[in-house]
SETIMI-301380 format. One record per residue (C-alpha): chain; residue number from 1; x negated, y negated, z. Coordinates in Angstrom, 2 decimals. Each point is the difference from the previous one (the first is absolute). Layout:
BEGIN
('A'; NUM; (X; Y; Z))
...
//
This chain:
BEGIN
('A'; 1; (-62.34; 32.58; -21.92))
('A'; 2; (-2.83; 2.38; 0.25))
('A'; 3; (0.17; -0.03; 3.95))
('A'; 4; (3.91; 0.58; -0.32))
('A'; 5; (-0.56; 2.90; -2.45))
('A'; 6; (-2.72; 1.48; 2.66))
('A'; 7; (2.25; 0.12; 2.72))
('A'; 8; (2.82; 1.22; -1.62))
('A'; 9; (-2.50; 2.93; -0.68))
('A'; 10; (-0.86; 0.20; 2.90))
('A'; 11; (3.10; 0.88; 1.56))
('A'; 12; (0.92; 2.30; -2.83))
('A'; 13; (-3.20; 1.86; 1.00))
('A'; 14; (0.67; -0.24; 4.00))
('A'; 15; (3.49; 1.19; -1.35))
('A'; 16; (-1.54; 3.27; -1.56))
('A'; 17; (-2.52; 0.68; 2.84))
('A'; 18; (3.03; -0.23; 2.73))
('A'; 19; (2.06; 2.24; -2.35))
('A'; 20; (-2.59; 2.81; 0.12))
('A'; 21; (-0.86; -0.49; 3.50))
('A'; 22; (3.68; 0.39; 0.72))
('A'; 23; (-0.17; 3.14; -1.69))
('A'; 24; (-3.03; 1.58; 2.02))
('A'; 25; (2.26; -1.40; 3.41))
('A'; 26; (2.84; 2.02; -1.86))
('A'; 27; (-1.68; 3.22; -0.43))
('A'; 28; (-2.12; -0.24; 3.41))
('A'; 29; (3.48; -0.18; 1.78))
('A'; 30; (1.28; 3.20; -1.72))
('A'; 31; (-2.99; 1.75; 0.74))
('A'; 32; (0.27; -1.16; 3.73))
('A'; 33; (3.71; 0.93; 0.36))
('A'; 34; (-0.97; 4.14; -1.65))
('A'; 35; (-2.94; 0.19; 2.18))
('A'; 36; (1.78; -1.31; 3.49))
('A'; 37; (3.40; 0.84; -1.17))
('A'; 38; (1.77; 2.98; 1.84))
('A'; 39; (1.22; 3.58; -2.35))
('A'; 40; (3.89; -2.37; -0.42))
('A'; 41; (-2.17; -2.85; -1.24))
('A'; 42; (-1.98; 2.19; -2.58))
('A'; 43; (2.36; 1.56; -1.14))
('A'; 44; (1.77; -2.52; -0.84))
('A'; 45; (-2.67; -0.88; -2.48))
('A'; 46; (1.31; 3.02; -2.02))
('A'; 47; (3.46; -0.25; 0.61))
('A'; 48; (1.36; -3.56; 0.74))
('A'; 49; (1.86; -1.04; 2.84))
('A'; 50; (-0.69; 3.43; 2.04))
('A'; 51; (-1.40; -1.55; 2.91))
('A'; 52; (2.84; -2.63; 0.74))
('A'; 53; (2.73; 3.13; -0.34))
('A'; 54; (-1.86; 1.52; 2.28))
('A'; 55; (-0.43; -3.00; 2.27))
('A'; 56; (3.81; -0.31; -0.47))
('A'; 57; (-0.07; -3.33; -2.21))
('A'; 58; (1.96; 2.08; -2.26))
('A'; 59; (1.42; -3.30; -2.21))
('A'; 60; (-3.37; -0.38; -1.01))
('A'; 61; (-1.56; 3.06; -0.41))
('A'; 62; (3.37; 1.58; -2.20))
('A'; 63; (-0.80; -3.46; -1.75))
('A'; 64; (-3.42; 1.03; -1.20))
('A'; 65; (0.02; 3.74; 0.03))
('A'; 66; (3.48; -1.11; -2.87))
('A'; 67; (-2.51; -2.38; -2.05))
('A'; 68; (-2.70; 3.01; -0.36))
('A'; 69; (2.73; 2.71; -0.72))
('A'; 70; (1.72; -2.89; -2.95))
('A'; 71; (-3.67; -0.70; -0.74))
('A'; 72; (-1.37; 3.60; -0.83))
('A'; 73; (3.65; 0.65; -1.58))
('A'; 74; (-0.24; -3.02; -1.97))
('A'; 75; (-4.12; 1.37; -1.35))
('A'; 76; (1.23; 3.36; -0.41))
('A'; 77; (2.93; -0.41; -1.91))
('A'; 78; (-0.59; -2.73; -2.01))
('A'; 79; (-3.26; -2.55; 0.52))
('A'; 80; (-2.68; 2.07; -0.16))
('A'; 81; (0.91; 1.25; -3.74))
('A'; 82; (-0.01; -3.69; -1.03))
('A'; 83; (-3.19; -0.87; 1.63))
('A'; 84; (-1.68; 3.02; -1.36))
('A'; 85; (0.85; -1.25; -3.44))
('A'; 86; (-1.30; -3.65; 0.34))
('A'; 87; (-3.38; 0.97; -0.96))
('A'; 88; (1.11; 0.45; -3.65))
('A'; 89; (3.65; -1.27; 0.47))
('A'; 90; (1.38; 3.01; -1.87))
('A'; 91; (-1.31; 2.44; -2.60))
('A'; 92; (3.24; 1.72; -1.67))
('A'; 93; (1.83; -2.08; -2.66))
('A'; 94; (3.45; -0.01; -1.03))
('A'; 95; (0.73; 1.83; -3.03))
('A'; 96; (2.31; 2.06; -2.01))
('A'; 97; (0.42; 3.98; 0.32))
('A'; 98; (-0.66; 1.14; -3.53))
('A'; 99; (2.14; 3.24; 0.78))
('A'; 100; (2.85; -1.91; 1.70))
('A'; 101; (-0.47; -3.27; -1.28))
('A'; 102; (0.93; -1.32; 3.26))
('A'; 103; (-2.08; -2.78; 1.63))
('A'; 104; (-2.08; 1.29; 2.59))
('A'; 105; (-0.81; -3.06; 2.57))
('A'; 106; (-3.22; -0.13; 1.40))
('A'; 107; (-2.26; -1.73; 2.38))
('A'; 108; (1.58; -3.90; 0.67))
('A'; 109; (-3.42; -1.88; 0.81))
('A'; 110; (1.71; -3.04; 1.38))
('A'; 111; (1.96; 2.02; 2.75))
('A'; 112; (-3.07; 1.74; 0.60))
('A'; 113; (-1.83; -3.58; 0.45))
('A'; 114; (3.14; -1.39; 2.13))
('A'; 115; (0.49; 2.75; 1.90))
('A'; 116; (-3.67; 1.09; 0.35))
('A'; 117; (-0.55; -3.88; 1.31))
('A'; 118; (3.16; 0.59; 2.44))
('A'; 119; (-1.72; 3.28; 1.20))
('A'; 120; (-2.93; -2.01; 0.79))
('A'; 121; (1.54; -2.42; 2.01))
('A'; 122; (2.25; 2.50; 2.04))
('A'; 123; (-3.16; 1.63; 1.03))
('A'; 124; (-1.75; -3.29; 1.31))
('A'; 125; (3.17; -0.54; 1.58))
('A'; 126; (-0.44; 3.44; 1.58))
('A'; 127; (-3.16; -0.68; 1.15))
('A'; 128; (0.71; -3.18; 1.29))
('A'; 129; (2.95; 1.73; 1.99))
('A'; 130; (-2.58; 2.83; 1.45))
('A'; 131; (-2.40; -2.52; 1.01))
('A'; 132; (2.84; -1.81; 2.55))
('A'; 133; (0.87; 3.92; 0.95))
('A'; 134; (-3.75; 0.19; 0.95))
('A'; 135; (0.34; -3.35; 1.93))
('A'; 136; (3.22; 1.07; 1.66))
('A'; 137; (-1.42; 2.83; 1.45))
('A'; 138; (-2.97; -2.00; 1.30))
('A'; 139; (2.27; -2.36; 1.06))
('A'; 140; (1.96; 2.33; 1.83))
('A'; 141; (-2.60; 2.13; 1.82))
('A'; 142; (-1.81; -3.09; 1.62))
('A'; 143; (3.49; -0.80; 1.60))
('A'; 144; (0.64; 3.63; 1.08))
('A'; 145; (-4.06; -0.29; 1.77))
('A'; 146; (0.47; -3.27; 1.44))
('A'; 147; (3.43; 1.01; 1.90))
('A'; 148; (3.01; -1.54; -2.14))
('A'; 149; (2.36; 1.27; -1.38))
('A'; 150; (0.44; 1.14; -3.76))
('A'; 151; (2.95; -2.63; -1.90))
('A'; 152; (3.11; 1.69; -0.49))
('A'; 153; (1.72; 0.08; -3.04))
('A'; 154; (2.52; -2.70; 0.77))
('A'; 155; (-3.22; -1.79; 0.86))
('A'; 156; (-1.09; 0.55; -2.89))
('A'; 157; (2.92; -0.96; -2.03))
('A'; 158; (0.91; -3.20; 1.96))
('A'; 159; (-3.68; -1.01; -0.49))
('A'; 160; (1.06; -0.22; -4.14))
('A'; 161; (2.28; -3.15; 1.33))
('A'; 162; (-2.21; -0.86; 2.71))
('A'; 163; (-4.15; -0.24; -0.20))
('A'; 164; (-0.02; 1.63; -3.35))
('A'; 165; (2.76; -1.81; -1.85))
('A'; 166; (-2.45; -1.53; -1.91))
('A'; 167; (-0.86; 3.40; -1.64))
('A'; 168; (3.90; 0.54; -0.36))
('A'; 169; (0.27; -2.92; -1.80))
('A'; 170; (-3.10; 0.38; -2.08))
('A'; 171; (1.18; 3.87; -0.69))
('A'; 172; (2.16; -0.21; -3.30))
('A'; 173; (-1.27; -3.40; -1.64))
('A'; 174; (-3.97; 1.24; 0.10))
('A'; 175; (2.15; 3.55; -1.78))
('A'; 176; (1.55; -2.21; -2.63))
('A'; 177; (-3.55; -1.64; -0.63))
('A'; 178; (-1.88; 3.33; -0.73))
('A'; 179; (2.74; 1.40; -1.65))
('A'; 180; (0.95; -2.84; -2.47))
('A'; 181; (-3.05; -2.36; -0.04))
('A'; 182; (-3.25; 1.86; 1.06))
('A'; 183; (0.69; 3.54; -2.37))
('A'; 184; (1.07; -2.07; -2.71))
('A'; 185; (-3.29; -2.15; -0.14))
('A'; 186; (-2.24; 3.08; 0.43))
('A'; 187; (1.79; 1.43; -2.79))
('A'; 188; (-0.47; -2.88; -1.92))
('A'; 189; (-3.96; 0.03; 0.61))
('A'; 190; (0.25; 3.54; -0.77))
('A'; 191; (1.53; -0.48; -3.50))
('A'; 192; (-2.84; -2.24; -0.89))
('A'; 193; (-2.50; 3.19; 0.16))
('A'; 194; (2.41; 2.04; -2.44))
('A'; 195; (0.85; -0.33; -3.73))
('A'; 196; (3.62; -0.04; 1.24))
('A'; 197; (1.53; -2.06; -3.46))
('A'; 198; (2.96; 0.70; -3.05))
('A'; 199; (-2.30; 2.79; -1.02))
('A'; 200; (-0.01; 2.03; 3.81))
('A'; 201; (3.64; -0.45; 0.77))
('A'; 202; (1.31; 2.43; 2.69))
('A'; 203; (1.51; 2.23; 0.12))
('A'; 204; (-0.39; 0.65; -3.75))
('A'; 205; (-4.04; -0.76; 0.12))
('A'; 206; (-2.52; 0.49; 2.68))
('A'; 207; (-2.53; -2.53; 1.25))
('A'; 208; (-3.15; 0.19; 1.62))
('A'; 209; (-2.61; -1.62; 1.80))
('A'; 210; (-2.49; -2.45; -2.23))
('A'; 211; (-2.15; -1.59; 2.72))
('A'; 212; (-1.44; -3.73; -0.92))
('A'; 213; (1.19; 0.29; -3.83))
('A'; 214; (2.76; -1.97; 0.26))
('A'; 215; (-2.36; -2.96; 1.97))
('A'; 216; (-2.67; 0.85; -2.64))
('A'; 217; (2.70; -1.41; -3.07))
('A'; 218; (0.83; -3.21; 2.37))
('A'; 219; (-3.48; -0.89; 0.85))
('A'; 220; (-1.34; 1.06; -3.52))
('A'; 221; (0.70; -4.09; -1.31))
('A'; 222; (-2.95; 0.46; -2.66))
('A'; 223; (1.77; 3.51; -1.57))
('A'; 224; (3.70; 0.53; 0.94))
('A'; 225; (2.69; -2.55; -1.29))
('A'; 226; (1.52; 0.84; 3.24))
('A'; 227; (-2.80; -1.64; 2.19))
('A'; 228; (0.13; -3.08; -2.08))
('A'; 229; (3.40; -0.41; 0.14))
('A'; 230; (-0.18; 0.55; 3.96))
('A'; 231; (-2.43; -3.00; 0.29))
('A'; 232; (2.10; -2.42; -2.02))
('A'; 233; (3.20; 1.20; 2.03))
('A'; 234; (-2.26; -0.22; 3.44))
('A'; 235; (-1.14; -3.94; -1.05))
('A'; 236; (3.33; -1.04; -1.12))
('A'; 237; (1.36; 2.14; 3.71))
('A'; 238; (-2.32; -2.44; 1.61))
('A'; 239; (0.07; -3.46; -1.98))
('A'; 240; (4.01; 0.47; 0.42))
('A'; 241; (-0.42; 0.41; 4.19))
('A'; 242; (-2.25; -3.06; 0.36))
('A'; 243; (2.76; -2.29; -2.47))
('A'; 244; (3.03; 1.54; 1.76))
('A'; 245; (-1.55; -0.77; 3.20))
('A'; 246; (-1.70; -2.98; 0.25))
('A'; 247; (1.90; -2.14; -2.72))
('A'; 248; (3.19; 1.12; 2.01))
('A'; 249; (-1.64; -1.19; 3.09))
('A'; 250; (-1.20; -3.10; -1.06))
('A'; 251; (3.05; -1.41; -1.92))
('A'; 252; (2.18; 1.27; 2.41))
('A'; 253; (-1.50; -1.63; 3.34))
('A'; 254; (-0.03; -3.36; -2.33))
('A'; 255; (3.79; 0.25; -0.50))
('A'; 256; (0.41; 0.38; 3.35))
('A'; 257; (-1.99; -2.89; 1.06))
('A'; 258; (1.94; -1.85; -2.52))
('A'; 259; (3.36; 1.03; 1.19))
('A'; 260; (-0.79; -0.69; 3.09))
('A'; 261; (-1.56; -2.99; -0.32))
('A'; 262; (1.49; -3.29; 1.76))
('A'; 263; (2.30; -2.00; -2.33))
('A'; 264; (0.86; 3.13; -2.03))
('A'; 265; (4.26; 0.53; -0.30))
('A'; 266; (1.81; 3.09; -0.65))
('A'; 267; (-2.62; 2.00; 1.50))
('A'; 268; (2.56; 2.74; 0.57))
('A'; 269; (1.42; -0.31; -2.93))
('A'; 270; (-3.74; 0.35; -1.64))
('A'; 271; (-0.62; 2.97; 1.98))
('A'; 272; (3.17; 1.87; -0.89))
('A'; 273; (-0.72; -0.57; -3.74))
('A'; 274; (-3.22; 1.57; 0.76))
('A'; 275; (0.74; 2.95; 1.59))
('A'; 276; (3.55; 0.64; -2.34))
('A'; 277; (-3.18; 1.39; -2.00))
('A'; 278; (-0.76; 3.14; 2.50))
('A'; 279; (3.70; 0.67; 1.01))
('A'; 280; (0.30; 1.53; -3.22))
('A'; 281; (-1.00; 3.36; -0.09))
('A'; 282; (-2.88; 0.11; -2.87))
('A'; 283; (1.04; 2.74; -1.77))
('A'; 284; (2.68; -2.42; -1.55))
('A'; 285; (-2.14; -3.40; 0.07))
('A'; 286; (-3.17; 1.54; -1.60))
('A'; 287; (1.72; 1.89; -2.68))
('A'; 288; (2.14; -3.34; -0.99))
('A'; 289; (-3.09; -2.01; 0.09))
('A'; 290; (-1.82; 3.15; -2.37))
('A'; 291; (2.98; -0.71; -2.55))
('A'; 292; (-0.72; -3.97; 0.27))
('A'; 293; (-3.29; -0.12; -1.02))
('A'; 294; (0.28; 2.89; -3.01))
('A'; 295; (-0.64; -0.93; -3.21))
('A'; 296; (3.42; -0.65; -0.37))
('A'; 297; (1.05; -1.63; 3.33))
('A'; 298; (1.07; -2.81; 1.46))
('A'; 299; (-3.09; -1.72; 0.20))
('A'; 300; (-1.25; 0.46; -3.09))
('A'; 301; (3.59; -0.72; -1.91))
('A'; 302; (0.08; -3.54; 1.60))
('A'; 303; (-3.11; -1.18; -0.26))
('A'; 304; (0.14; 0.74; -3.50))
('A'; 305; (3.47; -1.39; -0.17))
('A'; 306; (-1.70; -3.46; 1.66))
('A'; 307; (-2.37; 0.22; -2.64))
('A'; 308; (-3.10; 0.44; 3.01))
('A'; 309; (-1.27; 3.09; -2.19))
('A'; 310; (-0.03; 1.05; -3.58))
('A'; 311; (-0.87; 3.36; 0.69))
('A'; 312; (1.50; 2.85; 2.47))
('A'; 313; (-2.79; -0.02; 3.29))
('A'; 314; (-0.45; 3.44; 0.69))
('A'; 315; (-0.03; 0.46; 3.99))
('A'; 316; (0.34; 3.79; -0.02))
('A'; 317; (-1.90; 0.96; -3.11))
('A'; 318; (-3.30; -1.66; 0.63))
('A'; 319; (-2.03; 1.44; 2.64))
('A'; 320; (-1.60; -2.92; 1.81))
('A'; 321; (3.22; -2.23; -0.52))
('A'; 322; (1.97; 2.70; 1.40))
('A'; 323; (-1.97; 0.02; 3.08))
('A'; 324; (0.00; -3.74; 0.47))
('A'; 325; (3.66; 0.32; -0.01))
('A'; 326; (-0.05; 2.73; 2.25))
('A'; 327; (-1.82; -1.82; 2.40))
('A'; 328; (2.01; -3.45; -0.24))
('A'; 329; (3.36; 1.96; 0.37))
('A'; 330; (-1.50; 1.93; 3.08))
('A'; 331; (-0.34; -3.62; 1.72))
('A'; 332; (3.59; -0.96; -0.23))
('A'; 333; (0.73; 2.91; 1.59))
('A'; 334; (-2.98; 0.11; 2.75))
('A'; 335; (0.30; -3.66; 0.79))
('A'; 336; (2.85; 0.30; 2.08))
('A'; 337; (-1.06; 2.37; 2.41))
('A'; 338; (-3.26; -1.64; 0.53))
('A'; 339; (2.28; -3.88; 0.41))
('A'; 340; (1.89; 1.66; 2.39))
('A'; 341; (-3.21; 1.34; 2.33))
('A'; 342; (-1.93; -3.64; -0.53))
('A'; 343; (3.02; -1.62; 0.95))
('A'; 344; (0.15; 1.83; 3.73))
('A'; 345; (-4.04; -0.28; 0.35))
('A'; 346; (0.19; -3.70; -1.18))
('A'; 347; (2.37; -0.50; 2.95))
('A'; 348; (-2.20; 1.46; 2.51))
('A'; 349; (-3.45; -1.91; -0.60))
('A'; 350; (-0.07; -2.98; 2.64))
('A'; 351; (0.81; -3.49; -1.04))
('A'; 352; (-2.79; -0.84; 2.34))
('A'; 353; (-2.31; 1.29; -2.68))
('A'; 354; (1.06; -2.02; -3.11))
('A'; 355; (0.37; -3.48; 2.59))
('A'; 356; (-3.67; 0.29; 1.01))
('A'; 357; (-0.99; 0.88; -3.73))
('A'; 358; (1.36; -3.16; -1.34))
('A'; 359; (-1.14; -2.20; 2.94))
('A'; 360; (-3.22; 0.84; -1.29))
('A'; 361; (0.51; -0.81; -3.05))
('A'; 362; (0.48; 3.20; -1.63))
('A'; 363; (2.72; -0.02; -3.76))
('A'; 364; (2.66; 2.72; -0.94))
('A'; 365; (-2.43; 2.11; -1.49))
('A'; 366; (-2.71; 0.21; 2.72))
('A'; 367; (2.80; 0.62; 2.34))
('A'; 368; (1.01; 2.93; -2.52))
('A'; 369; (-3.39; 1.32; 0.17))
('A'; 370; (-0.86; -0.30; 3.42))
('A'; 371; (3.07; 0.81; 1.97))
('A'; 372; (2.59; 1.78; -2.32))
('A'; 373; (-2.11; 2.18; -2.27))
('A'; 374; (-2.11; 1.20; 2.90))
('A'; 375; (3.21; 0.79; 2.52))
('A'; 376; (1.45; 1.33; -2.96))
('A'; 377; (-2.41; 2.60; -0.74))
('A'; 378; (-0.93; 0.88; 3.19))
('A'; 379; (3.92; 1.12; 0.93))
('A'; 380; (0.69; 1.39; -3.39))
('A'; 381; (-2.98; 2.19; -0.51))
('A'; 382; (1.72; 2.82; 0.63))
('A'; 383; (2.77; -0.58; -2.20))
('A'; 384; (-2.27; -0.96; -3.02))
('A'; 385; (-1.49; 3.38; 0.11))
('A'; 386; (3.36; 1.57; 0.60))
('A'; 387; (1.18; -2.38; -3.29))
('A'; 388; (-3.42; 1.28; -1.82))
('A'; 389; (0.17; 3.89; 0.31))
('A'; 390; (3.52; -0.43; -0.66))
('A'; 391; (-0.29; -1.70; -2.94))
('A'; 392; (-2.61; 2.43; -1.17))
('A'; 393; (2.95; 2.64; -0.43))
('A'; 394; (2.85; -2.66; -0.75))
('A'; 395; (1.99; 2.82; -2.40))
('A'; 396; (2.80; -2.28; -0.37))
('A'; 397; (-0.74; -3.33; -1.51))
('A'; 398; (-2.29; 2.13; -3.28))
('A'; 399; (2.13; 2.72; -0.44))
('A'; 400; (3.38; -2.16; 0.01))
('A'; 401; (-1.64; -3.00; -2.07))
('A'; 402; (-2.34; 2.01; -2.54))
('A'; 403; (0.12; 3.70; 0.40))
('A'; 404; (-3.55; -0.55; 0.47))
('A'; 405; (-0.11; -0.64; -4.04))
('A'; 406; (-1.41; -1.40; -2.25))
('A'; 407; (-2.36; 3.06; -0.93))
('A'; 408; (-2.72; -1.13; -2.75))
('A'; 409; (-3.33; 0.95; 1.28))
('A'; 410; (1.05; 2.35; 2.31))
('A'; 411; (0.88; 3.80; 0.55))
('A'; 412; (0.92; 2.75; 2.40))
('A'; 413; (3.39; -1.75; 0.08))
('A'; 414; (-1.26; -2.99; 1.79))
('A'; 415; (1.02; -3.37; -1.40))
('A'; 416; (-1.45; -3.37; 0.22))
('A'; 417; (1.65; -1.24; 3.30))
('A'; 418; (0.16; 3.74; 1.44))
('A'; 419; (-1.31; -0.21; 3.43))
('A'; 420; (-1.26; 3.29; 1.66))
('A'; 421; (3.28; 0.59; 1.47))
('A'; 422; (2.29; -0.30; -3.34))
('A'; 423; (-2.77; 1.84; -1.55))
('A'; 424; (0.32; 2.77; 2.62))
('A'; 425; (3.65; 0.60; -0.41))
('A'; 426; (-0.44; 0.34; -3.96))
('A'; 427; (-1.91; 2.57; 0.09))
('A'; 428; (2.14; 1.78; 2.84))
('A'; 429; (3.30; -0.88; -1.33))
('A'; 430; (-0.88; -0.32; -3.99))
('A'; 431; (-3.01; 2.23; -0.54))
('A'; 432; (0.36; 2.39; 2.49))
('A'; 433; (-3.81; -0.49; 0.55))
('A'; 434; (-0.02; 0.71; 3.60))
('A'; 435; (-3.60; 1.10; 0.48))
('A'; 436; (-1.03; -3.57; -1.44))
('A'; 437; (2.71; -1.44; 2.10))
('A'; 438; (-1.13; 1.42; 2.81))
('A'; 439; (-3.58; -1.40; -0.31))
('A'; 440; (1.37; -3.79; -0.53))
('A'; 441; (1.72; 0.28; 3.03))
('A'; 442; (-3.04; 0.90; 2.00))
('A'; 443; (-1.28; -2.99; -1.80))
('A'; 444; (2.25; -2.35; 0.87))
('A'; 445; (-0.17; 1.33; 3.34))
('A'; 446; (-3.67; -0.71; 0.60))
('A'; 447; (0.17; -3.51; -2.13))
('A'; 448; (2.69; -1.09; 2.95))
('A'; 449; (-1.45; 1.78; 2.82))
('A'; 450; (-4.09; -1.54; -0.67))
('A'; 451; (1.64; -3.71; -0.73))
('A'; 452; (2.37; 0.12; 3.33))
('A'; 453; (-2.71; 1.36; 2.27))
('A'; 454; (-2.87; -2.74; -0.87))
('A'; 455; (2.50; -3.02; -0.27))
('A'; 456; (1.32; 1.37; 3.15))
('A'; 457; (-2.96; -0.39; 1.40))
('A'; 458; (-0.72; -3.43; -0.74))
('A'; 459; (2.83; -1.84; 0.41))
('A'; 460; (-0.24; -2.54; 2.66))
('A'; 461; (2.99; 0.94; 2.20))
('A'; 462; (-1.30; 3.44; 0.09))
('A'; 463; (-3.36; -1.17; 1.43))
('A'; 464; (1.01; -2.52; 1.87))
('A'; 465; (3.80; 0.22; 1.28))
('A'; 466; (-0.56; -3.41; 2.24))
('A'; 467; (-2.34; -1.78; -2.47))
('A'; 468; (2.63; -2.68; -1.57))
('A'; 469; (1.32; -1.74; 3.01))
//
């Protein structure tokens, strides 16, 4: 473990060094294509894509001299203003003209966060534009000096479908990814650092920068309700993951060895009844089952009617009952999916092995042990820790079977069998605590990032791809 853990370090440290020394090659480069350059080459430093005009690649130099005209239009007109006002994120309110009585709209600090954010990112994308201007021209003048000839600009072009379709094809989805994946993260992480909540609403109320006091209140466990209540959610987060994944695993791969055991009939038949379960969308099975365990539900009006109970059990009221049941239900639907994946790897492990075992004397169970469990685990890994981190933000199966209720004991709107998830999206959705929000999600972040990267990192078919053979 230890060893695994160092070189896992290791590499993130090689990782960092390479980085930076990719950096110093970046810079070095620059400073070697200025100093040898020619007057079109530096001056195209200033003014993109002067020196291919004037070496007639005119595709690509109107290309870049258009992104720096859109660029400083862009900053002029409208991005620098926002970024200007992201070091306080606003300072005039909305309010009403006492001589007019008319509502005088001020300063919106989430556009200014948004768009300030946006601004950001248009400018690294600037700069990463200028830096291939700066290679082009480099690129360009050591083809003029060593005798060939400059690409046209249906070179150029037919090199998009050509050498460079990669880049074509790349082009719009890496767009879509900054746009509507990477900005909205960052201004997640962002929110954390403000007291953006039902008291700072925009455009009505301005909010402002806090620093660490919003990771102060989580981590404060000994003072703030709020830190208290994040460790109980963060166990139960946890202690849920390892029973959704594991008893899932386990009880599934045994139904699969019994179904497919020899002497075993109707094994379709078993297997359709079995996965009738997940062809139901769970937004309809989970709430029925909800309604059959309430106080008054199906369960508890017939085994009362059978006379198995006096009293009504209360599945949803009491906390560690309810997330029993929560559990339990979770494997009737889980052990289908994990039947269905045994049952293909089950196929695959060689007869061969199980013969020699029980020439030598081996039972059912050391068989299990030695041959199954092992192959098992080493081709499923992967999918365990897929199944783990997954579970660790299962929204569904809580919020459909409990709300995340009951509530005794707890506060912040988080409930008994709230995970950090269903916590997260009552205090975006019902709170409007977004600042607080903000921070769990960085939380559950890091909670799934740390736990994938070191069981990464020590499962067996990531160490050794050719080890089970």
């Amino acid at each position: 473990m230890n060893s695994n853990n160092d070189g896992f370090f290791k590499k993130v440290g090689k990782g960092i060094a390479n980085f930076f020394k990719w950096i110093g090659n970046d810079f070095k480069e620059i400073g070697v294509t200025f100093a040898e350059g020619d007057w079109k080459t530096r001056l195209s430093f200033l003014i993109m894509g002067f020196g291919p005009i004037l070496r007639k690649s005119f595709a690509k130099g109107i290309a870049l001299l258009a992104i720096e005209v859109a660029y400083i239009y862009y900053m002029v007109s409208f991005g620098a203003a926002y970024i200007a006002q992201l070091p306080t994120l606003g300072t005039v309110e909305t309010h009403m003209d006492p001589n007019t009585m008319l509502t005088v709209y001020g300063d919106n600090s989430f556009l200014i966060l948004l768009f300030g954010l946006l601004s950001i990112f248009a400018t690294l994308g600037f700069i990463f534009v200028w830096r291939m201007n700066v290679r082009e021209n480099r690129k360009e003048e050591l083809l003029i000096r060593n005798g060939h000839p400059v690409p046209s600009a249906k070179q150029d072009l037919l090199s998009l479908l050509d050498s460079n379709i990669d880049k074509t094809l790349l082009a719009l989805p890496l767009t879509g990814i900054f746009v509507f994946t990477v900005l909205p993260i960052v201004f997640m992480v962002c929110v954390a650092f403000t007291n953006y909540d039902k008291n700072h609403q925009s455009p009505s109320k301005l909010f402002t920068w806090v620093g660490l006091d919003n990771f102060k209140q989580i981590f404060s466990f000994g003072g703030s309700q709020f830190g208290n209540t994040f460790v109980k959610v963060l166990i139960w987060t946890l202690v849920w993951a390892f029973f959704a994944t594991f008893l899932n695993y386990f009880v599934g791969m045994a139904v699969a060895i019994l179904i497919n055991k020899k002497g075993i009939k109707f094994k379709k038949l078993w297997r359709t009844i079995l996965v009738m379960t997940i062809a139901i969308p769970q937004f309809v099975s989970l709430l029925y089952v909800s309604k059959m365990f309430a106080n008054d539900g199906l369960i508890n009006s017939y085994l009362m009617k059978w006379g198995v109970i006096s009293s009504r059990i209360e599945f949803w009221s009491d906390p560690m009952l309810a997330r029993i049941t929560i559990i339990l239900i979770n494997l009737w639907i889980g052990i289908p999916y994990m039947m269905l994946i045994a049952t293909g790897l089950l196929m695959n492990i060689p007869a061969d092995l199980y013969e020699s075992a029980r020439i030598d004397g081996a039972n059912a169970v050391q068989m299990f042990f030695k041959i199954t469990l092992p192959y098992m685990f080493f081709v499923t890994g992967p999918f365990l820790l897929t199944q783990f981190t997954g579970n660790l933000n299962n929204f569904n199966v809580i919020f459909l079977l409990t709300g995340g209720g009951p509530y005794q004991g707890y506060s912040d709107s988080a409930g008994s069998t709230d995970l950090l998830i269903t916590w997260l999206y009552k205090m975006t959705v019902n709170d409007t605590n977004y600042r607080m929000a903000a921070v769990i999600g960085i939380m559950v972040f890091l909670v799934t990032a740390i736990i994938s990267l070191v069981v990464y990192n020590i499962l067996p078919s990531v160490k050794d791809e050719e080890g089970f053979q």
